[in-house]
Each structure stands twice: as C-alpha cells, then as structure tokens.
C-alpha positions in Angstrom: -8.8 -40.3 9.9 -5.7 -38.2 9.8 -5.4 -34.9 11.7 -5.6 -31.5 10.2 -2.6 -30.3 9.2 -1.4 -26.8 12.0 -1.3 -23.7 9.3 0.0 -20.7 11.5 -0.5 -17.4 9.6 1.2 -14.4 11.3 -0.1 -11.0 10.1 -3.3 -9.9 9.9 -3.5 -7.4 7.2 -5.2 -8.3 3.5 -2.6 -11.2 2.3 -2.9 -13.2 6.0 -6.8 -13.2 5.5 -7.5 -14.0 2.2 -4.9 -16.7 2.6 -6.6 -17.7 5.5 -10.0 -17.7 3.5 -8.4 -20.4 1.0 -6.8 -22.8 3.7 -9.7 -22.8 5.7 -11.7 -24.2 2.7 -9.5 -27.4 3.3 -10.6 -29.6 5.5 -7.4 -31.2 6.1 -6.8 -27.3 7.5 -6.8 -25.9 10.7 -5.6 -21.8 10.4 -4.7 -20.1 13.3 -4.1 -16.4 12.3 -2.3 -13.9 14.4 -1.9 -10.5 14.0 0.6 -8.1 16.6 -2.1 -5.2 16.5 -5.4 -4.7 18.3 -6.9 -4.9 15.5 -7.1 -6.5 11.6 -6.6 -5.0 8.1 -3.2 -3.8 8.2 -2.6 -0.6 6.2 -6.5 -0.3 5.4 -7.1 -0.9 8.8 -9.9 1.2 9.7 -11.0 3.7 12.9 -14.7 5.3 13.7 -14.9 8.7 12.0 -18.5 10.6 11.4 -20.5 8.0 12.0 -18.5 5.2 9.9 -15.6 4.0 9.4 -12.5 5.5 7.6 -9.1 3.8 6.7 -6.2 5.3 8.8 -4.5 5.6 5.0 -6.1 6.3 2.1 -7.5 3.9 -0.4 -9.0 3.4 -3.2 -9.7 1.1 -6.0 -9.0 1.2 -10.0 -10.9 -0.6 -12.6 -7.8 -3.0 -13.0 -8.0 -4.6 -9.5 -9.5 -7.7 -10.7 -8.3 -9.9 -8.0 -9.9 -7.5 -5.1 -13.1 -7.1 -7.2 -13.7 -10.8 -7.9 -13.5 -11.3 -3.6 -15.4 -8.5 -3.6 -18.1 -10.5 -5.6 -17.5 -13.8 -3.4 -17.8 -12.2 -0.2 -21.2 -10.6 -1.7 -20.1 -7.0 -1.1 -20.7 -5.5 -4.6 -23.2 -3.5 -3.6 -21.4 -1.7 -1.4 -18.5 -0.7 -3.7 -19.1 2.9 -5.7 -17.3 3.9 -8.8 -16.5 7.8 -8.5 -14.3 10.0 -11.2 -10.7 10.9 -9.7 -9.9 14.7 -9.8 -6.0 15.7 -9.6 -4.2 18.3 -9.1 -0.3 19.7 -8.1 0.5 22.7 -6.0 3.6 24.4 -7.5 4.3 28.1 -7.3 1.6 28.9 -4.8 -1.3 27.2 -6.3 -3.1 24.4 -7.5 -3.0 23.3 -11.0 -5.3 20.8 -12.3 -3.3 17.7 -14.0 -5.6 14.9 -15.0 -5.9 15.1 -19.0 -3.6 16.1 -21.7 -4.6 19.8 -21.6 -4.3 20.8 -18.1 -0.3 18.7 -19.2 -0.3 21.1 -21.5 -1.6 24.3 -19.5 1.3 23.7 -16.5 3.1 26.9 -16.4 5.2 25.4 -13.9 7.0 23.6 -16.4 8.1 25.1 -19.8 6.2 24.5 -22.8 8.6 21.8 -24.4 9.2 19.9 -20.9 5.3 20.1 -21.0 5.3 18.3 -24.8 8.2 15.9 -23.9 5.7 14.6 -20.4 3.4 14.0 -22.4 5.2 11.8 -25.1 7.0 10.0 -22.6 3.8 8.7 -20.8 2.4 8.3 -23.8 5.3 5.9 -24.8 5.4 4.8 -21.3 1.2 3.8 -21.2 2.4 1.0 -24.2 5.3 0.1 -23.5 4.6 -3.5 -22.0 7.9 -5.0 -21.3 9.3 -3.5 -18.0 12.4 -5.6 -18.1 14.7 -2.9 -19.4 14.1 -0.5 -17.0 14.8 -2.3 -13.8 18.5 -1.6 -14.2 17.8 2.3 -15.3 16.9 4.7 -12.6 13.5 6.5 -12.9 15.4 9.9 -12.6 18.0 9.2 -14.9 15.2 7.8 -17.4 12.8 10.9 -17.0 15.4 13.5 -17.1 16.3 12.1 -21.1 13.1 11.8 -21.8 11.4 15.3 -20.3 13.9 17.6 -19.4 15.2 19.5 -16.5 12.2 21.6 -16.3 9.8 18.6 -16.3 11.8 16.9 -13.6 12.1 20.1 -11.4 8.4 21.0 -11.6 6.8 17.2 -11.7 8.7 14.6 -11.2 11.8 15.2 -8.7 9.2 16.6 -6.0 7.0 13.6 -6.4 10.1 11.2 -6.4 11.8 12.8 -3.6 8.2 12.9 -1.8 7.5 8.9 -2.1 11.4 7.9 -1.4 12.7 10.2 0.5 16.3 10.6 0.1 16.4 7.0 -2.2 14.7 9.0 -4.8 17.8 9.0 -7.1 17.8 5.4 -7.0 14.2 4.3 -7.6 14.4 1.6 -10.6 12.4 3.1 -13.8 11.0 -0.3 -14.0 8.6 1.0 -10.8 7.4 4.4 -12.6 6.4 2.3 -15.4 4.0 0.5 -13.1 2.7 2.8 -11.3 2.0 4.6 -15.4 0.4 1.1 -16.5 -2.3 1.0 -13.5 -3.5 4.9 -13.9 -3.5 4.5 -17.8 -5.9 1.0 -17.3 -8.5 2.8 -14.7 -9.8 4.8 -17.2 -13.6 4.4 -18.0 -14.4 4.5 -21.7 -14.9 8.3 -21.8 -11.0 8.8 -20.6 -12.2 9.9 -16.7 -10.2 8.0 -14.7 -12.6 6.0 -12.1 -11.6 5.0 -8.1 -13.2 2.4 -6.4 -14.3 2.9 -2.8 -16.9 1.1 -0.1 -19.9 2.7 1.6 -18.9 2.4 4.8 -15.0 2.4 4.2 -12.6 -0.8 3.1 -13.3 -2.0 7.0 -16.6 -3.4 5.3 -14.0 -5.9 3.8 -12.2 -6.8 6.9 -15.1 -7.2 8.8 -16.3 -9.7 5.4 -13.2 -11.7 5.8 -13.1 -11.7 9.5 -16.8 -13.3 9.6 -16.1 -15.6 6.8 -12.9 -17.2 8.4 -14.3 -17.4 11.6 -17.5 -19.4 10.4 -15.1 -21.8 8.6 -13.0 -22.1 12.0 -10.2 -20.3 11.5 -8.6 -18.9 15.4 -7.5 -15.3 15.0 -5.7 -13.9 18.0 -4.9 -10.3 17.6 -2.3 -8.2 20.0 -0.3 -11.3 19.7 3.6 -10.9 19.6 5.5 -13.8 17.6 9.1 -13.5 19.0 10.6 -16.6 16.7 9.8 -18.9 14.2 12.0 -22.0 14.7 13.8 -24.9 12.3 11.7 -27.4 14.2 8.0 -26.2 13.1 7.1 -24.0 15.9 7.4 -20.4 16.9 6.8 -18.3 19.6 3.5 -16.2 20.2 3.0 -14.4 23.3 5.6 -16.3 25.1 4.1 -19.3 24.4 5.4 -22.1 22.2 3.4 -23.4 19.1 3.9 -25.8 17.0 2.7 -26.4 13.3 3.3 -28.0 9.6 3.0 -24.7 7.5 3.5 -20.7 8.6 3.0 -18.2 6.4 4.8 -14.4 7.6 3.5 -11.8 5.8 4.9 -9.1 8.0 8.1 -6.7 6.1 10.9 -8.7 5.5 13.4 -7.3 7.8 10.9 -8.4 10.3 11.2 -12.1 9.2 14.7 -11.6 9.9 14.7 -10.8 13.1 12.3 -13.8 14.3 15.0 -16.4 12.5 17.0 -18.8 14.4 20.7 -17.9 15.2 22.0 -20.4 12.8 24.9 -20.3 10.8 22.9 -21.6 7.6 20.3 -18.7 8.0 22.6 -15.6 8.2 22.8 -15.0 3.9 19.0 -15.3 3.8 19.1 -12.9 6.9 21.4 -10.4 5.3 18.9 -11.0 2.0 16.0 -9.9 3.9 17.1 -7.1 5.7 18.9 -5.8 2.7 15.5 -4.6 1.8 14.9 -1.0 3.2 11.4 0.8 4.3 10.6 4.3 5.0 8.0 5.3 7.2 4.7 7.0 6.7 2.5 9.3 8.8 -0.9 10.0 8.1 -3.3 13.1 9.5 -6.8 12.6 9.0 -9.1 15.4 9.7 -12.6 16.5 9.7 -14.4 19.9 9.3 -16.7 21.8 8.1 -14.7 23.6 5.8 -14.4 22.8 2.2 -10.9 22.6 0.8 -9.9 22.7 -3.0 -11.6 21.5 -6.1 -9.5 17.8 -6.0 -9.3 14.6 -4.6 -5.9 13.9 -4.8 -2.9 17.0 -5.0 0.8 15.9 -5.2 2.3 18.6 -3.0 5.3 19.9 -5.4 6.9 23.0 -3.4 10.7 22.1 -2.5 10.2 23.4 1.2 7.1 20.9 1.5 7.1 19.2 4.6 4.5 16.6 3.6 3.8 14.5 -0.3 0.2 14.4 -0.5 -3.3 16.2 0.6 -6.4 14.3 -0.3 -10.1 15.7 -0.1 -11.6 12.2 0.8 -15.0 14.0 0.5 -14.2 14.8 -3.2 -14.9 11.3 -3.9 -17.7 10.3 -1.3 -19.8 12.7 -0.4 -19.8 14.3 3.0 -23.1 13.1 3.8 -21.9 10.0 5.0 -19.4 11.5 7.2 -22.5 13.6 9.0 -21.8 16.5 6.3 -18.2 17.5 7.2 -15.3 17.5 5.3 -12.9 14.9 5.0 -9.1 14.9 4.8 -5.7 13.7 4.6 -2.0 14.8 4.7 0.6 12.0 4.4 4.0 11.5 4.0 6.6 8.9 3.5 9.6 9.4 6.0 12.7 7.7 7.3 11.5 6.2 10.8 15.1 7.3 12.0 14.4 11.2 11.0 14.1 14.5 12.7 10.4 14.6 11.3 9.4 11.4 11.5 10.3 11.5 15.3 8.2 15.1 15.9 5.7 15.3 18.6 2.8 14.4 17.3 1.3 18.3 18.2 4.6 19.8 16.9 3.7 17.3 13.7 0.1 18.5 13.1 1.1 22.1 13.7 3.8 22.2 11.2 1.5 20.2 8.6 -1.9 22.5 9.6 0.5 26.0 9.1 1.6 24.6 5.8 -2.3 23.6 4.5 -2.5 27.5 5.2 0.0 28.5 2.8 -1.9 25.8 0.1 -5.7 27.7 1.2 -5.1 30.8 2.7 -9.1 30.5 3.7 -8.2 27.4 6.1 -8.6 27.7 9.4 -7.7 25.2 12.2 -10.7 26.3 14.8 -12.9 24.7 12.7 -11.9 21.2 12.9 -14.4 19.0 14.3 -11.7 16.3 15.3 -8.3 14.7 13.7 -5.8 11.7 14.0 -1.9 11.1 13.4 -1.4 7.0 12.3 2.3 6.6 12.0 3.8 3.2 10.5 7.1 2.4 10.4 7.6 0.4 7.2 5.2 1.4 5.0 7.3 1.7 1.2 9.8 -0.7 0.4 12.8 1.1 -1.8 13.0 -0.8 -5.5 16.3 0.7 -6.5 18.1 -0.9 -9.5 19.3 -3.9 -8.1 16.0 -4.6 -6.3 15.6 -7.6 -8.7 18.4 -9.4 -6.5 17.0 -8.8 -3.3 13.4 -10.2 -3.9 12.6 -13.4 -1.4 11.1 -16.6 -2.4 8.3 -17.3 -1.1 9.6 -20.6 0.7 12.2 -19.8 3.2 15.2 -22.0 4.1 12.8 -23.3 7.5 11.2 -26.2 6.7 7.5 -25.7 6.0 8.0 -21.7 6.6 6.4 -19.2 3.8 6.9 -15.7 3.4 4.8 -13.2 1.2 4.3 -9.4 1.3 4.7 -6.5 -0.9 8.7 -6.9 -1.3 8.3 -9.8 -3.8 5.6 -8.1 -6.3 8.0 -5.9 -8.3 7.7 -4.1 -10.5 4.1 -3.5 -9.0 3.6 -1.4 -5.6 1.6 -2.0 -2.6 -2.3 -2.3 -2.5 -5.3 -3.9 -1.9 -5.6 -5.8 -4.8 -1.9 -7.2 -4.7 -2.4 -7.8 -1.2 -5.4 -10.1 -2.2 -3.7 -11.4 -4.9 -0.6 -12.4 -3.1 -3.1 -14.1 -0.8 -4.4 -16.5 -3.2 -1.4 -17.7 -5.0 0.5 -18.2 -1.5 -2.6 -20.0 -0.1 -1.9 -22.4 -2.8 1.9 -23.1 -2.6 1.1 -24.0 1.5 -1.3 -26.6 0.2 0.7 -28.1 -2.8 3.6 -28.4 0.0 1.1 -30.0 2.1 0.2 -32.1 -0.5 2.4 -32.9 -2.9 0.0 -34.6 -5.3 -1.9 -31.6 -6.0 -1.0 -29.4 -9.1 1.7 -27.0 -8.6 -0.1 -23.5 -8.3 2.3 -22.0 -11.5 0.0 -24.6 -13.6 -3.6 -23.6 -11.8 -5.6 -21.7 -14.2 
C-alpha cells in the first residue's frame, strides 16, 4: 500500500481549515496545518469576553453566504446560528442619521435633495446590474461622482471610501462597490429588513467545530509556528526545522508568500506579482459597559476630522444578556501599518478614539467601562484599484506542488467568512486533482 501523500497547509484562519477538512477526508491524505499565531481563526479569531466568546473583528453573516451556511449544516451547528434585523446609521454634521431604507435616503439632510434622488437611482441601477466587468477599469469615485453628485460623494461616499482605503481611496476599482451593493441588496428577508447572521456563543463556535472535526480525522495542527521558506524541492521551513511534503497550500497575504520564496532568478516576476499587491492595516477596540449607546448596529463614521471608519453596537444585534447584561462595542479602522496612527500607543489610541465616541454621544462616559481591548493586524484589506485584474495570483505557484489562496484572488468580491470557506473548498480540490491526476478537474465538479 502506498504512503499518504505530505499536505502542509500554512495558515490557520477559515480557508486553511476548511481545506484541511476536505483533504483529511482522503485517505491517501495526511494534513499537517500550521498556523504563526497562538491561536486559530484568523480574522474571526475569537477572545473571552462576558462570559463567551467574542471575535477580535466584527462579523456577521448575510442570507447569501451559502457556502458558510451549508458547513454550517455539516458541522451540525445550525442551531446555534440566529438571524437578527441589521439597523444602520451615518454620523454627519453632529449626529446620527438612520440610512437603511429608501426614506431615511431620502430624509439625509446631509446631502441635498437631488444628490439624495441620484443615490438612490444609482444603487438602484447598481442592485441589477449583474455584469461587473465594465467597471473594473473605472474608479468607484470617478463612477459615483457622475452618477450622484458632489454632494452625495461629500456627505456618503468620499468619507466611507477614504475610511475603508485610506489614502487609495481615489483609486478603488468601481467593479468592488458593485459587490459590496450586490451582497447588501441579496441579505434582504422578504419584508425588505435586511437580516445578519451571527452564533450564540460568537463565530469561535466554528473554529472550535473545525478544529475538533480535523483533529478526529488526523489532521496535526501546530499553532505559534513560524514558516521561514517554502523551497523548489517540496519542503519548507517551520520553526527552524525542515519539512518536507508533495502539496502546500499558503493562505497567508501575498506579499507574505513572497517573502518565504527561494532566491531564484525564475521566481523574482512572480515575486514582484505578489508583492505588487498592497494591504492597509486595521485596529479594532472592543469594549464593554453598562452604558447603552445609540439606536444602531452598524454607523459609518462620516465627519472629515474622524479618526476612526466604523462604531458598531454588537449588543444591537445579540442581546446583552449573553454578554452578563453589558454593552457591547466596537471602533475600527483601516490604516496604513507605516502611519502616525497606526503606530500610536495603544493608551494614546484608545484615548483619542474614547474622546471622539464623546463628541458622537455626548452622554458617554469612559468610567463606566467594565473592560476593553485593542487587536491590531497588519494586512487586513487588500487595495483593488483599476488594474487589480492584472495582479490577481493563480492559485498554483511556479514551486512545484506549492498552492496559494486568500482573499487577493476573489475579486470583485471582498473578504469574509463565507469566501474564506468557499476558497477552502475549491482549493482543497485543485491539491487533490494535482495529486491525482485522474480525478475530474474541480472547474467541472458540480
């Protein structure tokens, strides 16, 4: 009997396990996962807070997540997962206004009345439009500023573009805004309320799922383990130690791919492909009290002097019950890792982003916080400007028997759970057609 083919997946986060899930169902498979953290889930990793445990960034589900819900179902979690109605709102000249239907559009003051009319035509045009393809080459700004107006892009959409990409924001490729339209439009329940998917007991319900599952079916997970190269001869380096093994699968960012390559001649134009491929940072203050904050889950922080993108009432959509009755919340932002705020002490951080929360509810006040937490990652968004479509990896490398797959190569879509998952299962599937050859080629698997 032949030996089981050496399948070395580096990264631990929601693509490295549920491709580790599929391989380990082969028995000509054994899956040796490693992941550089303490601890798995990547992004939705999650950390003890009120009694349970809460994602270090926030997440959510929408109705159209299919390929998250259907392992959801497998792993025999369904129970677990609650549907809740999404509440949204934007602070612009001093205050909240709600913006989740067509009337509170329409009731903006912010903007004027025909930047208000032209919004809403353009997402209207934008929720049925279902080719992308002519926008990759057209800038989001460019295309919003025909098609809503100065006002429009000073009041909605500059702030929010300038919040996600920082100072790429003139460049981000319209073919992006039209996803991120498509998704909100589809998580819509029949009565128009938009519905979020979320887990009693936080997404860590899944990573622990996972975790179990791929242990029972043998898979070896070493986590705080460093991979310093990935070598042409099927091996790479993890801790210091050499490995060998017939497929790996990095699903780390790609400049980090780059950087484990060897120095060889033949690499350095895939090199210079992958690290063309720029990420900001984000940072993330979570926070508990027992202080009630605002009448929304989600506001898109608007002010030009803002020094953060987002604040979310996580206790707007589960109840603070499960967090032993406090309050639940979130600032976040999306930074370059080189800035001056990125770079801030984390107490000079929190201060600045606490005396700012002030000026959004002049009722908050920072003595009552039962505790909080700064998460900072350093490549959190990758930029899709217009000529992203150029940069995007294949998923085999130029190593022999080397795969690569994260959120770089799933344009025009953006980061998430469910692409994570889904990106899992179709790379799980090129590994073991490579493996095997007389298997059907995953492009022609239902």
């Amino acid at each position: 009997m032949s030996q089981p083919k050496k399948i070395l997946i580096v990264g631990g986060g929601f693509t490295g396990l549920t491709a580790a899930l599929r391989l380990a169902a082969d028995a000509q498979c054994a899956v040796t996962l490693v992941e550089s953290s303490p601890q798995l889930g990547g992004l939705a990793a999650g950390f003890p807070l009120g009694g349970t445990s809460l994602e270090k960034t926030y997440h959510h589900l929408f109705l159209t997540d299919t390929s998250i819900l259907n392992l959801v179902q497998e792993l025999g979690l369904a129970e677990k997962l609650i549907w809740c109605d999404s509440s949204v709102g934007i602070f612009r000249n001093g205050r909240v206004h709600a913006f989740k239907t067509p009337l509170d559009l329409l009731r903006f003051s912010p903007c004027s009345f025909v930047g208000r009319l032209r919004t809403g035509l353009a997402a209207l045009y934008l929720k049925h439009q279902k080719n992308w393809r002519g926008f990759a080459s057209v800038t989001a700004h460019d295309w919003m500023t025909r098609a809503c107006g100065a006002s429009a892009m000073a009041s909605i959409w500059t702030p929010l573009l300038k919040g996600k990409f920082d100072r790429h924001a003139q460049h981000v490729s319209m073919a992006w805004f039209w996803a991120r339209i498509h998704i909100r439009a589809n998580s819509r329940s029949g009565g128009g309320q938009e519905k979020l998917g979320y887990f009693r007991g936080g997404f860590n319900v899944i990573t622990t799922a996972l975790e179990q599952e791929i242990r029972r079916r043998g898979v070896t997970i070493q986590t705080s383990a460093a991979v310093t190269a990935i070598n042409a001869d099927r091996t790479a380096v993890i801790n210091g130690e050499t490995v060998a093994f017939d497929a790996c699968l990095f699903t780390g960012p790609s400049p980090a791919m780059a950087r484990l390559l060897p120095a060889q001649e033949s690499l350095r134009d895939y090199a210079r492909q992958l690290q063309s491929i720029e990420y900001l940072g984000a940072i993330c203050l979570v926070f508990a009290s027992d202080q009630p904050l605002g009448d929304f889950y989600w506001v898109n922080v608007n002010e030009p002097d803002a020094p953060f993108l987002v604040f979310i009432n996580h206790t707007r959509l589960v109840d603070p019950s499960v967090y032993g009755g406090k309050y639940v919340y979130y600032i976040g932002a999306y930074l370059a890792p080189e800035g001056e705020l990125y770079n801030l002490p984390d107490t000079a951080l929190i201060e600045r982003w606490l005396g700012y929360l002030k000026k959004m509810f002049p009722e908050f006040d920072a003595r009552r916080l039962a505790e909080k937490h700064l998460f900072r990652f350093r490549a959190a968004q990758h930029i899709v400007d217009t000529r992203y479509a150029g940069k995007i990896p294949d998923y085999r490398t130029p190593l022999p028997g080397v795969f690569l797959a994260n959120f770089s190569q799933i344009f025009p879509e953006d980061r998430g759970t469910n692409f994570a998952v889904k990106e899992g299962e179709k790379i799980a599937a090129l590994i073991q057609q490579h493996l095997d050859p007389a298997r059907p080629h995953p492009a022609a698997l239902p």
